[in-house]
C-alpha positions as MATLAB code, in Angstrom:
seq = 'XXXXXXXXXXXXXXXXXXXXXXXXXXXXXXXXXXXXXXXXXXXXXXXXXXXXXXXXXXXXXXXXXXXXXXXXXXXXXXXXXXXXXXXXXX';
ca = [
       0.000    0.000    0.000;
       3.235    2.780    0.935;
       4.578    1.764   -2.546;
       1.731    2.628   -4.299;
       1.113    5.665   -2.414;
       4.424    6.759   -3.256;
       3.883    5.885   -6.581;
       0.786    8.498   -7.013;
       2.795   10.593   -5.554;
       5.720   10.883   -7.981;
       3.607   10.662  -11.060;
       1.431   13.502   -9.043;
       4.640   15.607   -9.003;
       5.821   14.566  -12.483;
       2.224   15.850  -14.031;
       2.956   19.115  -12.253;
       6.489   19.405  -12.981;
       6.048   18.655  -16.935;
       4.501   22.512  -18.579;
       8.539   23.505  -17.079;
      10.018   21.028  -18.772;
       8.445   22.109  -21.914;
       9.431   25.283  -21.804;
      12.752   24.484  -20.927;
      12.844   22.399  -24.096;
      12.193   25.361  -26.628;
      15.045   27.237  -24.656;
      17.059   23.972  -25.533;
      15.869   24.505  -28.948;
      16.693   28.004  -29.698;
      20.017   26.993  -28.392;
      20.564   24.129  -30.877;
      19.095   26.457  -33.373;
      21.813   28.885  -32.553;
      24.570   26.239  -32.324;
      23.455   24.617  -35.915;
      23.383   28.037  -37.702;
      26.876   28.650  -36.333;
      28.069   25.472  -37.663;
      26.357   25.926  -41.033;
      27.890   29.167  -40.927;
      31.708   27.518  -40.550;
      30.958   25.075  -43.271;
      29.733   27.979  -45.660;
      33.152   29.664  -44.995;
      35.218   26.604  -45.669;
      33.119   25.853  -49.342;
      34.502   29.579  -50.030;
      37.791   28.753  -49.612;
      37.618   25.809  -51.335;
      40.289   24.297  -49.290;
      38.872   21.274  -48.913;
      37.332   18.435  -51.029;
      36.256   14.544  -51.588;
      35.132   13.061  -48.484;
      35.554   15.704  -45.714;
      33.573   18.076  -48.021;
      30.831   15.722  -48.444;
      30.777   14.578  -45.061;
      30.500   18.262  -44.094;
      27.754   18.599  -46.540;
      25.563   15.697  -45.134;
      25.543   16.916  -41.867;
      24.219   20.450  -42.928;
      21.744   18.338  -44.397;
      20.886   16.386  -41.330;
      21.317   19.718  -39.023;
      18.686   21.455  -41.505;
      16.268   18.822  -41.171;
      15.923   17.925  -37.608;
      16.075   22.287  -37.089;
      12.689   21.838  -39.638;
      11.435   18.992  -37.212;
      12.204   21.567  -34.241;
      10.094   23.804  -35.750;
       7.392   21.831  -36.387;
       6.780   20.296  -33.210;
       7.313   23.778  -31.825;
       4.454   25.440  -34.176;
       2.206   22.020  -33.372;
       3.160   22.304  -29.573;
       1.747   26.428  -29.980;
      -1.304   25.185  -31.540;
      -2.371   23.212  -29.092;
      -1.581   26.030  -26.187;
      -3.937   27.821  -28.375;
      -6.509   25.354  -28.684;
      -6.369   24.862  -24.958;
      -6.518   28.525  -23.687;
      -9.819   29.017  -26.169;
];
């Protein structure tokens, strides 16, 4: 009976706890937003020079890819996640 008390009690706290955590995730996202335009940034700078080539330059290239996608994915979720806050405060 004490374990299942406890139980309620942490998913109790969880429930409460879980509109910070997602705010604290769109922080997290604006900072991987930042850090991926910073990187795409770099990788824009070294295609100028033209210093490098073959594999390195298309490894660099397939992770812009990848960062550009799951920053689309971010944004998404974000807009859906928005949506719903405005569905809910109607």
């Amino acid at each position: 009976m004490r374990r299942l008390l406890k139980g309620i009690a942490v998913a109790l706290a969880l429930g409460f706890a879980m509109p910070a955590f997602a705010q604290s995730n769109r922080v997290n996202d604006t900072a991987k937003d930042v850090r991926d335009s910073a990187k795409n940034t770099a990788d824009d700078a070294q295609d100028k020079m033209g210093t490098d080539s073959g594999t390195h330059k298309a490894k660099r290239h397939a992770k812009k890819k990848v960062r550009n996608a799951q920053k689309k994915t971010r944004d998404t979720k974000n807009d859906a996640k928005d949506k719903m806050d405005k569905m809910d405060n109607k």
